[in-house]
Structures are given as C-alpha cells and as structure tokens.
C-alpha positions as CSV (number, residue, x, y, z in Angstrom):
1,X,0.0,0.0,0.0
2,X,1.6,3.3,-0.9
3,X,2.3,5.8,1.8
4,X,-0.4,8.4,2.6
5,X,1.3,11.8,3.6
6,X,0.2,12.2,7.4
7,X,1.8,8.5,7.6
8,X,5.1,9.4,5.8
9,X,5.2,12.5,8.0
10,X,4.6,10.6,11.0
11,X,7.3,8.1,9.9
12,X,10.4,10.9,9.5
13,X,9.4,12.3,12.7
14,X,10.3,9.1,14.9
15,X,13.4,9.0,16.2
16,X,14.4,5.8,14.2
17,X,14.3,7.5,10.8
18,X,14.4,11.4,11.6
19,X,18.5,11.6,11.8
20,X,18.9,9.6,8.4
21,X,19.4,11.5,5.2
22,X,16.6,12.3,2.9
23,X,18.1,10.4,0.2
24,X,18.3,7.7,3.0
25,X,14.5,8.2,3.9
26,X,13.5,7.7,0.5
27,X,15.3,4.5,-0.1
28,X,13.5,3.6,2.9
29,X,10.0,4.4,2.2
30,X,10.2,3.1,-0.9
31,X,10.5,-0.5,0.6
32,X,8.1,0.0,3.0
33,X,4.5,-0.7,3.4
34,X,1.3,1.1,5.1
35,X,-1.3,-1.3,6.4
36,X,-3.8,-1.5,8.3
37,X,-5.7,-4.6,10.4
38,X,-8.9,-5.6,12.1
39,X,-9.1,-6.0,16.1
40,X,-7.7,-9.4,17.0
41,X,-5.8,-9.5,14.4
42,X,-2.2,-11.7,14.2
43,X,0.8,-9.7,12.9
44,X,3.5,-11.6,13.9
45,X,4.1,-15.1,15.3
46,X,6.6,-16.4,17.9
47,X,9.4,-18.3,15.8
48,X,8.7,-16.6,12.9
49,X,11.5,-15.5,10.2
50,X,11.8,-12.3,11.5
51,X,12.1,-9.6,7.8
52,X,10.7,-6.8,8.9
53,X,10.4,-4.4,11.9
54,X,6.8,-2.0,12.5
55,X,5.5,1.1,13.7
56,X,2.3,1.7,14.7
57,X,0.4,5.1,13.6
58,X,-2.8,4.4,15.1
59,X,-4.4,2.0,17.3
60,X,-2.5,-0.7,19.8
61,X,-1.0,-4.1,19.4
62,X,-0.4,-6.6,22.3
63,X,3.0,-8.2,22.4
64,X,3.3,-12.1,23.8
65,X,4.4,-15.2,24.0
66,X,3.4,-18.4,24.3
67,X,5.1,-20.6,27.2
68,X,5.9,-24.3,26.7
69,X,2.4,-25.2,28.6
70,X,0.3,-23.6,26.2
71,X,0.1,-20.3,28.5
72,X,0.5,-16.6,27.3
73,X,2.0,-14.1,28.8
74,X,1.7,-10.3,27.8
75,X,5.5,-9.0,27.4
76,X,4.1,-5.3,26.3
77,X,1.5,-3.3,24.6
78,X,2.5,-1.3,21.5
79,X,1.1,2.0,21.6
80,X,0.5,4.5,18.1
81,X,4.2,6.5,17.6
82,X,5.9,3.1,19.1
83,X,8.1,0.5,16.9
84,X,8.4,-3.0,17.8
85,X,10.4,-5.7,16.4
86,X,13.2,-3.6,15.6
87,X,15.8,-5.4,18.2
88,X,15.4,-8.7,15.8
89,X,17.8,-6.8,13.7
90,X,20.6,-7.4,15.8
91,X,20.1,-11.0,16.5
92,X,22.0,-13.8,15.6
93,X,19.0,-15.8,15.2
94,X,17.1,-13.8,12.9
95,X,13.2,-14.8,14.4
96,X,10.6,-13.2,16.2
97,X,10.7,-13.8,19.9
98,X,6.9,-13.1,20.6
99,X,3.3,-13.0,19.2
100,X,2.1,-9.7,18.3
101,X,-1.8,-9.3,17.9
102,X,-4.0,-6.0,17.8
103,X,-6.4,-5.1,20.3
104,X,-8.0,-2.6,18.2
105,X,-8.0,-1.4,14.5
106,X,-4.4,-0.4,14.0
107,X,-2.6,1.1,11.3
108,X,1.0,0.6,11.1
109,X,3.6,1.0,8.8
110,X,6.9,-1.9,8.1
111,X,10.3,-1.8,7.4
112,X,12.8,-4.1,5.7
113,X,15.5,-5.5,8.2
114,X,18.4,-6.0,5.5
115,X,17.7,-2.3,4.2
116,X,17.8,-0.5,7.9
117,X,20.8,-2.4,8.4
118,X,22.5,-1.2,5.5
119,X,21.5,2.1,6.3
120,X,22.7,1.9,10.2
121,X,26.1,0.7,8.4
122,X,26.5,3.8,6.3
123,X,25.6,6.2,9.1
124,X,27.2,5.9,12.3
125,X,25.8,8.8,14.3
126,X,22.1,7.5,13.2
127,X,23.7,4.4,15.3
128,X,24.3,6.3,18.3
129,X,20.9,8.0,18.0
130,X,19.4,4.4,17.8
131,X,21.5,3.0,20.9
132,X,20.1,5.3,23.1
133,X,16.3,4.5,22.0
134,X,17.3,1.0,22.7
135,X,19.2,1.5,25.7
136,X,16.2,3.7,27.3
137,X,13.3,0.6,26.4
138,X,15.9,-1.6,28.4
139,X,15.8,0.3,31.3
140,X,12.6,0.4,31.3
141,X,11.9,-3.2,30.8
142,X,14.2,-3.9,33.5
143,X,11.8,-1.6,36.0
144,X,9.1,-3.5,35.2
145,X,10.8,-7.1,35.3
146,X,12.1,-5.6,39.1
147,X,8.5,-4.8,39.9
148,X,7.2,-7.8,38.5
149,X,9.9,-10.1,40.7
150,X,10.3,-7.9,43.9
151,X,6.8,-6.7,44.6
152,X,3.5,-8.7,45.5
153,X,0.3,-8.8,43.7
154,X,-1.0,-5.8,45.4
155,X,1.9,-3.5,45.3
156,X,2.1,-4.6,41.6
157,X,-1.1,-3.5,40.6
158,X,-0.5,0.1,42.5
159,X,2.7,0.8,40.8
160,X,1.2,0.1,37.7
161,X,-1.7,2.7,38.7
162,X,1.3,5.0,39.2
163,X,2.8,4.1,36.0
164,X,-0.2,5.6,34.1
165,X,-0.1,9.2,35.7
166,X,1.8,11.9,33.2
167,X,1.7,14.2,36.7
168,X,3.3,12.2,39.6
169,X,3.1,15.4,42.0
170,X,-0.4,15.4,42.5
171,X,-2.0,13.8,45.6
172,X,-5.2,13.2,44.1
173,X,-5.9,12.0,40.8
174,X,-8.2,10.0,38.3
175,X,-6.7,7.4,35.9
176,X,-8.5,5.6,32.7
177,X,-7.3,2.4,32.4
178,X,-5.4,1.8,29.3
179,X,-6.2,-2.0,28.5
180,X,-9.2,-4.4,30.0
181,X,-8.7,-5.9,33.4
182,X,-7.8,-9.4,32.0
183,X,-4.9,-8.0,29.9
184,X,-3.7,-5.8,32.9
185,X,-3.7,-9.2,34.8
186,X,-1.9,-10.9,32.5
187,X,0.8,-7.7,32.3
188,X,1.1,-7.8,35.9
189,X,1.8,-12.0,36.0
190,X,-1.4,-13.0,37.8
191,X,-4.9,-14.3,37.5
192,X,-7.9,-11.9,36.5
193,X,-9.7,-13.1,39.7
194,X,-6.3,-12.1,41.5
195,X,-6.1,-8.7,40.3
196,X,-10.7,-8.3,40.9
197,X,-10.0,-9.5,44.7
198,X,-7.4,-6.6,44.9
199,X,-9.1,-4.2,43.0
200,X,-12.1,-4.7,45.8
201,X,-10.0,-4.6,48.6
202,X,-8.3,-1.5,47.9
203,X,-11.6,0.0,47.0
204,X,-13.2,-1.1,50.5
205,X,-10.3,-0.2,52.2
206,X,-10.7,3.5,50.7
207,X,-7.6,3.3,48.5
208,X,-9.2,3.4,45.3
209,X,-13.0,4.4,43.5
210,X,-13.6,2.4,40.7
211,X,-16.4,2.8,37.7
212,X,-15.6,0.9,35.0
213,X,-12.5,1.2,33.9
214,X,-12.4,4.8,35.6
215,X,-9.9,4.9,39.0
216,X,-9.7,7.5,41.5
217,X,-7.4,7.8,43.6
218,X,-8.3,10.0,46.6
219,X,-4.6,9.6,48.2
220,X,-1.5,8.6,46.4
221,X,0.7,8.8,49.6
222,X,-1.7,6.6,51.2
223,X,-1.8,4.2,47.7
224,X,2.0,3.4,48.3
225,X,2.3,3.8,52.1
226,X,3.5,-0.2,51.9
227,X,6.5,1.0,50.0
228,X,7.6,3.1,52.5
C-alpha cells in the first residue's frame, strides 16, 4: 500500500528514521508498506523468520508469547508512535521472539530489516541516536521485570496505577485504564480473579474508587504507604 502523507510524516518524525538523510529516507520508504488490520488480528508469530520491523500510527498491538504449557504471557503493549520488532535486527537468530496481535483497528507501517541495516552501516551517528532509543526501552523493561519479581500482587497492581499518571506530583488523581482488566492481569503476572480481589479490597479499604475502567485515587501517599 503506498504511503499516505500524514503517515510518511509521521514516519520521519520518529526517532528511528528522523536523523537519516533524505536520500536515506527515501530508499527507505520506498521499501516499505502502510497497512492497516482488524481488532484481533495476528501480525507476527513467535518463531517466525523475523524480515521486517513495524511502527504503529494508530491504534494498539499486544506483544506475547506463548510458554511451553500452552500459557501466554503479555510482554508489552504497543502504543501509536511506538516500533516493535526492531531489536530482531541485531540477533543472531534472525526470528521473532513473541506473538504480536492487535487489540484494536491499527494502522502501522513496516520496514525491511536487511535495508535498515544497510542504512545503520553507512551512518554511524544514526547508530548512536538508535543505541540510546534501545538503551532507554531496556531500562525500562528492567523496571518492570524488578517490579514484577520484587513486589506482591497488590503492590504490583499500584505501581502500575502509578505508571499511568503523566503528573506524579499530584496527591489526588483519576486514571482511565489503558487496557481491560484481563490484559492488565496478565501484564502484571497474575490471574484476573487475583487482580478483581485486589481491585475490591483497595476500594473497600478507601484506596481506590472504581467505575468501570475509571480509578480514583483519593490519596497517592496513602496508595504506596507499603513501600515506604
């Protein structure tokens, strides 16, 4: 599908491809596609001869993978202006390490491996640039893999409430929840009748409000008091 013009723009605005060249740019859009995909849809499969790498424009796209007992376990969700894939590149063992599905309509665009790789070669500083997008998705997957190992079920679920505020210095606040109870729970590495027990419990103990997938939170000193 050729590019549309809001897609290419939000393509050379990322940080993976605003530092190359515009000759560079062009040589990449060029072997690129724009698509677009139903809810529920699989993009990618675990073990799969990994070709190309993806950013999503619109919508959102669940990351997994599939344990040897059948069981899946959510590793991230892909929001719009967010790549995935792209660490494949520098793999020995050129295959995709998880499942990616969407959870909505999404429309994302793809990249050839081999030609961003060429490109990386020919322009060092791009490199740099790219090292640090990398290095900064490590650290934050090692936050959450310290939360997920060091922290119990409760204390998990409030940092992740804490996760989703974009102004940490407020006392009081209200949070939408991003993804459906069930996905959370599966983020957060326990059962959905785990997380609905906790859920109730902070609420009766005046922690939480709850509607839907609305939250307030009358008191986040009080929310992490157990960290203290």
């Amino acid at each position: 599908m050729q590019f549309t013009h809001p897609a290419v723009s939000a393509i050379l605005r990322h940080l993976f491809f605003k530092h190359l060249g515009p000759l560079e740019q062009e040589r990449l859009i060029a072997q690129s596609y724009e698509q677009t995909f139903g809810s529920g849809e699989l993009l990618i499969r675990q073990g799969q001869a990994a070709e190309r790498f993806f950013l999503v424009l619109k919508g959102r796209v669940k990351l997994y993978r599939i344990s040897a007992d059948g069981q899946e376990k959510v590793v991230e969700i892909i929001q719009a202006g967010q790549t995935f894939a792209e660490a494949v590149m520098f793999m020995q063992r050129s295959e995709y390490p998880v499942c990616a599905e969407t959870l909505e309509p999404v429309h994302l665009a793809s990249f050839p491996n081999r030609l961003m790789m060429t490109l990386l070669e020919e322009n060092p500083r791009v490199c740099l640039q790219l090292l640090g997008h990398m290095s900064a998705r490590l650290h934050q997957r090692l936050g959450e893999l310290e939360t997920l190992t060091l922290q119990n079920a409760t204390q998990r679920f409030s940092l992740y409430l804490i996760q989703q505020l974009e102004n940490r210095a407020q006392e009081t606040v209200d949070i939408e929840l991003p993804l459906p109870k069930r996905l959370i729970a599966a983020r957060l590495s326990m059962q959905p009748e785990t997380l609905s027990r906790i859920m109730a419990r902070l609420h009766q103990d005046g922690l939480i409000e709850m509607q839907g997938r609305s939250i307030h939170i009358p008191s986040i000193e009080r929310l992490l008091e157990p960290f203290a």
